[in-house]
Structures are given as C-alpha cells and as structure tokens.
N, CA, C and O atoms as a Tinker XYZ file with bonds, in Angstrom:
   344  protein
     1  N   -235.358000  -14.020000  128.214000    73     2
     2  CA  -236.162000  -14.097000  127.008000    64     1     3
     3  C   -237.634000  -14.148000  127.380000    63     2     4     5
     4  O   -237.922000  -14.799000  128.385000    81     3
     5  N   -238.414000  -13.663000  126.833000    73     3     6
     6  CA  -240.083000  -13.476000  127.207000    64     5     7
     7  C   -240.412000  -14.514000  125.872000    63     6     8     9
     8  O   -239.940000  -14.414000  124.739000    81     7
     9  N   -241.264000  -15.418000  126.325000    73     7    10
    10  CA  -241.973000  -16.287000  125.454000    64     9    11
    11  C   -242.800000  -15.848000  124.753000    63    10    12    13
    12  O   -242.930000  -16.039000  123.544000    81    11
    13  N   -243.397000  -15.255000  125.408000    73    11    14
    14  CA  -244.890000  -14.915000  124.784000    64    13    15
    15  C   -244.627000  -13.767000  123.459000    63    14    16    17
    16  O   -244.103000  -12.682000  123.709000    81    15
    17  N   -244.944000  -14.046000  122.390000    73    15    18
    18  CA  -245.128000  -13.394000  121.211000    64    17    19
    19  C   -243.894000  -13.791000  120.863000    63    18    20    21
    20  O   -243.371000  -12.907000  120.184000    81    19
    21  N   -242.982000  -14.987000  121.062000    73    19    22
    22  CA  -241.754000  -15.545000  120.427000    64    21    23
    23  C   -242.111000  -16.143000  119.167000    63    22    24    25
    24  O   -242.722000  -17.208000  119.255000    81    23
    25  N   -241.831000  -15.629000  117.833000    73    23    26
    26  CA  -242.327000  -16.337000  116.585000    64    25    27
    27  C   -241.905000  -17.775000  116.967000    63    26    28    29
    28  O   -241.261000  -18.213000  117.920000    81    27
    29  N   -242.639000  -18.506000  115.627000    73    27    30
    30  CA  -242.608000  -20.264000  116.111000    64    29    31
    31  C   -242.374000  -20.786000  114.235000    63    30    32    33
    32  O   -243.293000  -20.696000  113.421000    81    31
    33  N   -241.356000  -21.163000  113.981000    73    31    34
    34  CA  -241.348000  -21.712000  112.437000    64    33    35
    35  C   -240.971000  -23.058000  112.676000    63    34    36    37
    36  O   -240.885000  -23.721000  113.710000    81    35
    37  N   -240.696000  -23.391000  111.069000    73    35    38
    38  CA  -241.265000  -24.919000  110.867000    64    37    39
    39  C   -239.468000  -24.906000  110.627000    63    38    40    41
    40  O   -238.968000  -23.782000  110.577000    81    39
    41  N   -238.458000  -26.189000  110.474000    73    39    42
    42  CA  -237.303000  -26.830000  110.002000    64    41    43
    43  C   -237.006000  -26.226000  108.766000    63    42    44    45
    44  O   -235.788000  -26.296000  108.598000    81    43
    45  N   -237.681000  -25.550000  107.631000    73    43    46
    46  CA  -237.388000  -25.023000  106.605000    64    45    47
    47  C   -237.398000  -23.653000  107.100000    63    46    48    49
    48  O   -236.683000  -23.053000  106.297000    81    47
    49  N   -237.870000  -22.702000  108.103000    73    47    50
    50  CA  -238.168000  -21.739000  108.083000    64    49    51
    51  C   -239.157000  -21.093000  107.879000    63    50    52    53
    52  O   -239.033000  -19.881000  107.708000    81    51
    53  N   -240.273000  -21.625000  107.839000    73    51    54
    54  CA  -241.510000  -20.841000  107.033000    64    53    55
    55  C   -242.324000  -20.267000  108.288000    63    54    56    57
    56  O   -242.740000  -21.207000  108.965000    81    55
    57  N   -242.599000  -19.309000  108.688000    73    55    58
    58  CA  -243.494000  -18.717000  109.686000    64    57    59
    59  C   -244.633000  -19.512000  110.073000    63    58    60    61
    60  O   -245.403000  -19.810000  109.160000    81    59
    61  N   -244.950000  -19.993000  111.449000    73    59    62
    62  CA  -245.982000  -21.090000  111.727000    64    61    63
    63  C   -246.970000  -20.267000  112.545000    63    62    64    65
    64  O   -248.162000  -20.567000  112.620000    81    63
    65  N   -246.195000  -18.777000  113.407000    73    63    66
    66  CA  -246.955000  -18.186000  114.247000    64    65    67
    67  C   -246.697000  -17.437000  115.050000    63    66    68    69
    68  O   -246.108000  -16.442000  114.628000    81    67
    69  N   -246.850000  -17.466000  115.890000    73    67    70
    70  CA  -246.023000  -17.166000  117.390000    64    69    71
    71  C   -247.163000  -17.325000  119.001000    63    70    72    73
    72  O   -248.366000  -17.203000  119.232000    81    71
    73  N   -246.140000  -17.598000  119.660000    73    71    74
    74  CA  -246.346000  -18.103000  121.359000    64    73    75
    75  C   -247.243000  -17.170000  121.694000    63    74    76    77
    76  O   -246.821000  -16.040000  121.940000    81    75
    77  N   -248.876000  -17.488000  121.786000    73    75    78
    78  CA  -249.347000  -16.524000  122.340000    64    77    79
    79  C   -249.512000  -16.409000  124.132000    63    78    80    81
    80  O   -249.853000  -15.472000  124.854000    81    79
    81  N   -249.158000  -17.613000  124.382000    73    79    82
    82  CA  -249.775000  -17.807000  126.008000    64    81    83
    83  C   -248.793000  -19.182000  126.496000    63    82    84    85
    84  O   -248.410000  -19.640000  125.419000    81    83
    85  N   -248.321000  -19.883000  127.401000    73    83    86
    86  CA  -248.313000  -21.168000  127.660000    64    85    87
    87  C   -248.922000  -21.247000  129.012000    63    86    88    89
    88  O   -249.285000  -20.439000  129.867000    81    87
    89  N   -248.886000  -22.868000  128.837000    73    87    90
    90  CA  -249.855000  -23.513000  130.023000    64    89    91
    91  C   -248.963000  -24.387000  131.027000    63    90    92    93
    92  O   -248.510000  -25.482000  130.696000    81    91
    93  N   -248.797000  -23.934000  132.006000    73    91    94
    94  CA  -248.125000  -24.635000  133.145000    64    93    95
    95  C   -249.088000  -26.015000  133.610000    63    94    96    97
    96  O   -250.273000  -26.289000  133.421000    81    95
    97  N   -248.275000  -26.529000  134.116000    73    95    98
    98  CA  -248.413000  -28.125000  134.906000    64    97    99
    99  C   -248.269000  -27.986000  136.374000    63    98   100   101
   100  O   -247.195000  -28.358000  136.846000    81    99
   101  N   -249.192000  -27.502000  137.196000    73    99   102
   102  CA  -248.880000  -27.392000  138.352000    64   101   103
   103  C   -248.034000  -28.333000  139.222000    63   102   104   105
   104  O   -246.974000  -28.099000  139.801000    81   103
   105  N   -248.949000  -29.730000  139.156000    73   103   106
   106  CA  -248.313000  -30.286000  140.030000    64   105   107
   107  C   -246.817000  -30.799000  139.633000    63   106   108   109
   108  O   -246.232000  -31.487000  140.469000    81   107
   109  N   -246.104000  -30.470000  138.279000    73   107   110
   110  CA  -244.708000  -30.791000  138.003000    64   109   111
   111  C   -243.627000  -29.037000  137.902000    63   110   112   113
   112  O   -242.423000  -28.917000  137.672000    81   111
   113  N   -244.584000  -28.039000  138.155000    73   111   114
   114  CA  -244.041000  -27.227000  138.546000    64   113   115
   115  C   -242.980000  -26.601000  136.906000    63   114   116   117
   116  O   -241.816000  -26.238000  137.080000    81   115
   117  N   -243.542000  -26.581000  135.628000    73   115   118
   118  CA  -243.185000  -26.710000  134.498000    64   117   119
   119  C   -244.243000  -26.154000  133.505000    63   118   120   121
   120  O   -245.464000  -26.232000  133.642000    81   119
   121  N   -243.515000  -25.541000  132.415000    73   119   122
   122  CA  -244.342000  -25.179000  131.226000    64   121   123
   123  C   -244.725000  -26.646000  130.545000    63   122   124   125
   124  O   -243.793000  -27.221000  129.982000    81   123
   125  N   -246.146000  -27.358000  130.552000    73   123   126
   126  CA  -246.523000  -27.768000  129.903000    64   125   127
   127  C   -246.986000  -27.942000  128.366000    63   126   128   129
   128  O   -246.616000  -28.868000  127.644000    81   127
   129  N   -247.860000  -26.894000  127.983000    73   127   130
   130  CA  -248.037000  -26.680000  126.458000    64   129   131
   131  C   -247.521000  -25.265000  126.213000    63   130   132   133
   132  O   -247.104000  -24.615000  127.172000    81   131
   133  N   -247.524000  -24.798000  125.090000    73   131   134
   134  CA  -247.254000  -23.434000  124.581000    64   133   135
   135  C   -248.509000  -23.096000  123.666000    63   134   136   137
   136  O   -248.539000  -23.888000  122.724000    81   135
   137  N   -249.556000  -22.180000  123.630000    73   135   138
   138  CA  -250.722000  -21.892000  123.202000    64   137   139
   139  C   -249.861000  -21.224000  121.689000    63   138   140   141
   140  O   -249.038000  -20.322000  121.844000    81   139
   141  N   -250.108000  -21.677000  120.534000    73   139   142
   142  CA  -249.779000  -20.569000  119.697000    64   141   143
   143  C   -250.481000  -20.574000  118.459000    63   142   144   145
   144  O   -251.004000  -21.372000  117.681000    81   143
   145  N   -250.219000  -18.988000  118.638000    73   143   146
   146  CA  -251.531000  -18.508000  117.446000    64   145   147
   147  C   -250.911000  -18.333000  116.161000    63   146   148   149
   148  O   -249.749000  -17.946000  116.037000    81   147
   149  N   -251.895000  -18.698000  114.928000    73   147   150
   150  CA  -251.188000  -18.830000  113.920000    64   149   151
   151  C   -252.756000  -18.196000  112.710000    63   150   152   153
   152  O   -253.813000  -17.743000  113.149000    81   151
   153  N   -252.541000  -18.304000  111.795000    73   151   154
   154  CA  -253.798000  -17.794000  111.053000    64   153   155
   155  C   -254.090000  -16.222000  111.080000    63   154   156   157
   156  O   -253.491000  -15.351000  111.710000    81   155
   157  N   -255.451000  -16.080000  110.005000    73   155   158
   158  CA  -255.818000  -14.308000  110.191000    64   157   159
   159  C   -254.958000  -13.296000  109.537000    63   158   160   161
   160  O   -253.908000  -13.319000  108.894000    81   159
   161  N   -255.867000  -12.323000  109.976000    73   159   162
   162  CA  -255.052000  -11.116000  109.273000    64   161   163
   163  C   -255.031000   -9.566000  110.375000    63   162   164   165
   164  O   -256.035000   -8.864000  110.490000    81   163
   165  N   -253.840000   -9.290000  111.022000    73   163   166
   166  CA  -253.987000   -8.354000  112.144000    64   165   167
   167  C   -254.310000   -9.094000  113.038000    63   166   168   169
   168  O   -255.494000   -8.759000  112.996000    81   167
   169  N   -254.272000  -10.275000  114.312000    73   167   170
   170  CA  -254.969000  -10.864000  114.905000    64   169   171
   171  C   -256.358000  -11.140000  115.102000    63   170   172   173
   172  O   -256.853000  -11.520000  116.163000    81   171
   173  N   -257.109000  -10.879000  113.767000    73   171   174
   174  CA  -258.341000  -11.195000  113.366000    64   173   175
   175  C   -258.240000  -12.346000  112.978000    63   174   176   177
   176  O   -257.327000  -12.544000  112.177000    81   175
   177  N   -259.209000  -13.675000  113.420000    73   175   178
   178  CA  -259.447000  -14.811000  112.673000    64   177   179
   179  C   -258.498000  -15.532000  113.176000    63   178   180   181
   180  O   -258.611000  -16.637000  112.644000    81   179
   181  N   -257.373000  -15.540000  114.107000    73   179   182
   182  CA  -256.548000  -16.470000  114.448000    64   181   183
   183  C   -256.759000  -17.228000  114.808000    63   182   184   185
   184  O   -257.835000  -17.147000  115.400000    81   183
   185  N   -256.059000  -18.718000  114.875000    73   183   186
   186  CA  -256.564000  -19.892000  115.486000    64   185   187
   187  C   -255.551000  -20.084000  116.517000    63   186   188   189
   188  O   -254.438000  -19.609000  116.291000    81   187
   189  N   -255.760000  -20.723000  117.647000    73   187   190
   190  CA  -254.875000  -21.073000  118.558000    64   189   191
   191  C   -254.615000  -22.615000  118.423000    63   190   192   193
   192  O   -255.654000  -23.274000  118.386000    81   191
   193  N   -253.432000  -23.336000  118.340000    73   191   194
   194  CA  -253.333000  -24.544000  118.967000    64   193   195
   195  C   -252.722000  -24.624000  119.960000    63   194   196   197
   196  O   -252.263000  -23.662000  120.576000    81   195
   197  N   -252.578000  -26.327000  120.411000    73   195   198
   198  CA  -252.278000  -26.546000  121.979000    64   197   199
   199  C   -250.902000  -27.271000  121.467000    63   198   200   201
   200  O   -251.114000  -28.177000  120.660000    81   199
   201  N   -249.553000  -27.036000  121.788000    73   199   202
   202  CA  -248.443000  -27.609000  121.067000    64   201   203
   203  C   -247.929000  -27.983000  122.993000    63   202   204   205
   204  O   -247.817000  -27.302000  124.013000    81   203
   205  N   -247.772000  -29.268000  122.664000    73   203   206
   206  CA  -246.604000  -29.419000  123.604000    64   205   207
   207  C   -245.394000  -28.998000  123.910000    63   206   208   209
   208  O   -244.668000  -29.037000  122.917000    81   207
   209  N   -244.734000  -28.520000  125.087000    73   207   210
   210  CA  -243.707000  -27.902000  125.072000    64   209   211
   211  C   -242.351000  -28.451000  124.446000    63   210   212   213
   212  O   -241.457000  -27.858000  123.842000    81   211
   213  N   -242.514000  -29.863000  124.816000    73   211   214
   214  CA  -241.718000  -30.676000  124.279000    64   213   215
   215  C   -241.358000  -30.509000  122.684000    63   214   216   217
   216  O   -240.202000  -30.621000  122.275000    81   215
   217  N   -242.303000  -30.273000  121.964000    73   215   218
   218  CA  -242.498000  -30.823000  120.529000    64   217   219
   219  C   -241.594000  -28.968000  120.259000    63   218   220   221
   220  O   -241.166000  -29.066000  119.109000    81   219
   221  N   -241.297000  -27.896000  120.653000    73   219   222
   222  CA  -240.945000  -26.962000  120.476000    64   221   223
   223  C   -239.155000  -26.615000  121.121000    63   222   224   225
   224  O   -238.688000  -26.705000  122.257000    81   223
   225  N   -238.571000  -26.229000  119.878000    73   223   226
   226  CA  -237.390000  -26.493000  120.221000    64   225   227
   227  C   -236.498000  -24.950000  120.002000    63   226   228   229
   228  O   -236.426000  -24.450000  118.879000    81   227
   229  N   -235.953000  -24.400000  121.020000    73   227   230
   230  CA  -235.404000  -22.968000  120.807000    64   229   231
   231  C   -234.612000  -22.681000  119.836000    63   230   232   233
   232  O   -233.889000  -23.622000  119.508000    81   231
   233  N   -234.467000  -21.621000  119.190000    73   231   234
   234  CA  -233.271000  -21.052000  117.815000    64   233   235
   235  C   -233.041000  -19.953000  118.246000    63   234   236   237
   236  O   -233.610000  -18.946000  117.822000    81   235
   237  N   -231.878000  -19.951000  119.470000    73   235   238
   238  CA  -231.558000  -18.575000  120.397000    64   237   239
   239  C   -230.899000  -18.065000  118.970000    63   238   240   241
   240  O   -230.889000  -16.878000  119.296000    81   239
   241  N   -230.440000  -18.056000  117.875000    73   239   242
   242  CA  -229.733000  -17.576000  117.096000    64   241   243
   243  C   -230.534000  -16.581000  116.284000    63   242   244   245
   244  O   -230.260000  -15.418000  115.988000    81   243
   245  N   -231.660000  -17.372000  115.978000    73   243   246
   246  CA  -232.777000  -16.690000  115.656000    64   245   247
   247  C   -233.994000  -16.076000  115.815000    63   246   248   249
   248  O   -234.818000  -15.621000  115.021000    81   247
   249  N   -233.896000  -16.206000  117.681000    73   247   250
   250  CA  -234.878000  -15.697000  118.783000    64   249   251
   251  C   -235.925000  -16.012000  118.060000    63   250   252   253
   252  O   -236.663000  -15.185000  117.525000    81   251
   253  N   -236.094000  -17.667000  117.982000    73   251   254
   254  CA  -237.568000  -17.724000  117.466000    64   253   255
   255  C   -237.504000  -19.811000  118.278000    63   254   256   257
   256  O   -236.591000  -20.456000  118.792000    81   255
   257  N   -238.391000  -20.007000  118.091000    73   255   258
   258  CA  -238.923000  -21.649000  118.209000    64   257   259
   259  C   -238.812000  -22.154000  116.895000    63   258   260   261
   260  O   -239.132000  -21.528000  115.885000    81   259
   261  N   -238.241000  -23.575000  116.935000    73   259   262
   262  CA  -238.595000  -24.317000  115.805000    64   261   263
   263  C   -239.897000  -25.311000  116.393000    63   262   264   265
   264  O   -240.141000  -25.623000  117.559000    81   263
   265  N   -240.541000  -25.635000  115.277000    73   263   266
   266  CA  -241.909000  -27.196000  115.342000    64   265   267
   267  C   -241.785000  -27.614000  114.429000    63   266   268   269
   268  O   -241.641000  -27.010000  113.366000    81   267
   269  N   -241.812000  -28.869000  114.623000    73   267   270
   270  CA  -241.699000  -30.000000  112.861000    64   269   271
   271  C   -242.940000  -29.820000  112.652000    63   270   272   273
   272  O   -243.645000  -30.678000  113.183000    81   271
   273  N   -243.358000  -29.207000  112.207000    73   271   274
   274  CA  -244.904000  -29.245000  111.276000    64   273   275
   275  C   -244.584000  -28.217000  110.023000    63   274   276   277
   276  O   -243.774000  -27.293000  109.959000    81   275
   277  N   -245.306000  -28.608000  109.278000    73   275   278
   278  CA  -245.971000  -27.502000  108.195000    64   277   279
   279  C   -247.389000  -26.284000  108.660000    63   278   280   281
   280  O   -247.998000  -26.338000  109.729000    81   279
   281  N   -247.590000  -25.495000  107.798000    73   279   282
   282  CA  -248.536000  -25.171000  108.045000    64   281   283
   283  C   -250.020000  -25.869000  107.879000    63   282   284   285
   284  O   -251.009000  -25.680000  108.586000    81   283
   285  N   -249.910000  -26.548000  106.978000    73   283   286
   286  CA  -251.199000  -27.299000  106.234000    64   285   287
   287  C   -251.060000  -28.235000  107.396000    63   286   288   289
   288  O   -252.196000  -28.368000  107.851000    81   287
   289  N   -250.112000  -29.027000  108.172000    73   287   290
   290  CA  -250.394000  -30.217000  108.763000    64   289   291
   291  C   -250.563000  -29.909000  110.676000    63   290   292   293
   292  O   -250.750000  -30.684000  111.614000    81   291
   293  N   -250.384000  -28.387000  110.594000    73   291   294
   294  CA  -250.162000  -27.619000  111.995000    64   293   295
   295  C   -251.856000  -28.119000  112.684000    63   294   296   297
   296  O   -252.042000  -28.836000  113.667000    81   295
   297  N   -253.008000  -27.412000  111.719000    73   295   298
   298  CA  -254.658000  -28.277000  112.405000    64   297   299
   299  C   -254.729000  -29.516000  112.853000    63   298   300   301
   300  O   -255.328000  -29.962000  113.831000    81   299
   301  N   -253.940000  -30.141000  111.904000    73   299   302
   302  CA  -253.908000  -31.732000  111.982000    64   301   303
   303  C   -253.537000  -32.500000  113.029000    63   302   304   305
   304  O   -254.213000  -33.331000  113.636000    81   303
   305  N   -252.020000  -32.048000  113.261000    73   303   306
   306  CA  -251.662000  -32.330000  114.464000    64   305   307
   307  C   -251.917000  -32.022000  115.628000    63   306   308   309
   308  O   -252.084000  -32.848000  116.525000    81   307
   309  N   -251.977000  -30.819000  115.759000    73   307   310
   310  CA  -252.479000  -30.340000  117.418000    64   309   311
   311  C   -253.809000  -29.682000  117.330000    63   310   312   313
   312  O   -254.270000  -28.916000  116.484000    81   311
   313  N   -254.265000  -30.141000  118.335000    73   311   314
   314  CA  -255.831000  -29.008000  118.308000    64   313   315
   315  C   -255.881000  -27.654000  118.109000    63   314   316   317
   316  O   -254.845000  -26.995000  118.202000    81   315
   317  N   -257.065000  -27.076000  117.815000    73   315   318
   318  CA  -257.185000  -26.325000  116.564000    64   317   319
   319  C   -258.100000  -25.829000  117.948000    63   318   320   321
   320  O   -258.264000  -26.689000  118.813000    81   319
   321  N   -258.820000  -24.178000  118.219000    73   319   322
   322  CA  -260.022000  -23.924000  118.473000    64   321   323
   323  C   -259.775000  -22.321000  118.187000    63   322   324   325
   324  O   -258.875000  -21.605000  118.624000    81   323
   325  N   -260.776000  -22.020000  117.384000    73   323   326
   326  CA  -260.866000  -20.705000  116.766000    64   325   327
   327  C   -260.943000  -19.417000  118.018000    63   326   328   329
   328  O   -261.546000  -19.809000  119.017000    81   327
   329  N   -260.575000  -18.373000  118.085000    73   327   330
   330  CA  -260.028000  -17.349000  118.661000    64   329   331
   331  C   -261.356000  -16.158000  118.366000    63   330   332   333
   332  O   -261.492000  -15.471000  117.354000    81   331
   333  N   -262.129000  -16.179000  119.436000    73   331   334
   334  CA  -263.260000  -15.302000  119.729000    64   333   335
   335  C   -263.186000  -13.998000  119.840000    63   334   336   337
   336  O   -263.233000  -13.546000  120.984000    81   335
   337  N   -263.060000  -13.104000  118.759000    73   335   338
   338  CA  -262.868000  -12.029000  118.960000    64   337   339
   339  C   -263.700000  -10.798000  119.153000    63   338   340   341
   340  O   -264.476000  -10.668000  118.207000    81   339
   341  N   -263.809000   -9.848000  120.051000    73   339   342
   342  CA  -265.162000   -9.037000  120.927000    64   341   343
   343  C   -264.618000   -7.839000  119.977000    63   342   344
   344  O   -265.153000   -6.731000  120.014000    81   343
C-alpha cells in the first residue's frame, strides 16, 4: 500500500483529506507523524496538518485512514500551516 495520497476520513465518513507526506523518527526507526493535506480547491489553498501516526487508524476495506476529528475541529487539534504555492 503507498501512503502517500491515501484519503484520510473522520468515524462518520466524511472526507478529512489525504496523506500528503509522513515524517519519520529516526532515532526509533518509525513513521512518526503523517503530514495531511486537507482544504482548497485543485491543491490550491491547502492546508497541511501534523497528525500523529498514532491518532490514524487503517480501513484496508476502504483503502483509506480513519481520524477522530471533524473537519471544523481538524485546525484545532493539530497544527495547521498554510501550503505555499509557486
């Protein structure tokens, strides 16, 4: 399975995003966070947060990630930093 661009929804189902990048932990030799982008229109305006790997839970059924968040509470919880686009 390739992570990266794996959609990411919430316990109801509602589209939260998808995996744009994750961040390894060197010295534990492990995916640490999962970068995922959520927001915008066409990958214009997206925002990235920093989700712990932990907090993300697989739905091989539905080749996607679940996260207990909403969308409205997704800023809230994990950091937020807007996506610089050239």
């Amino acid at each position: 399975m390739n992570v990266v661009d794996t959609p990411v929804v919430n316990n109801e189902g509602d589209m939260l995003g998808h995996v744009a990048d994750v961040m390894l932990d060197p010295d534990e030799g492990r995916v640490a966070y999962a970068v995922l982008a959520h927001g915008g229109v066409l990958g214009l305006g997206e925002q990235h947060s920093i989700v712990p790997w932990r907090s993300l839970r697989l739905d091989a059924a539905r080749d996607c990630f679940v996260l207990d968040a909403t969308r409205e509470t997704l800023a809230l919880a994990f950091p937020t930093e807007a996506r610089m686009d050239m």
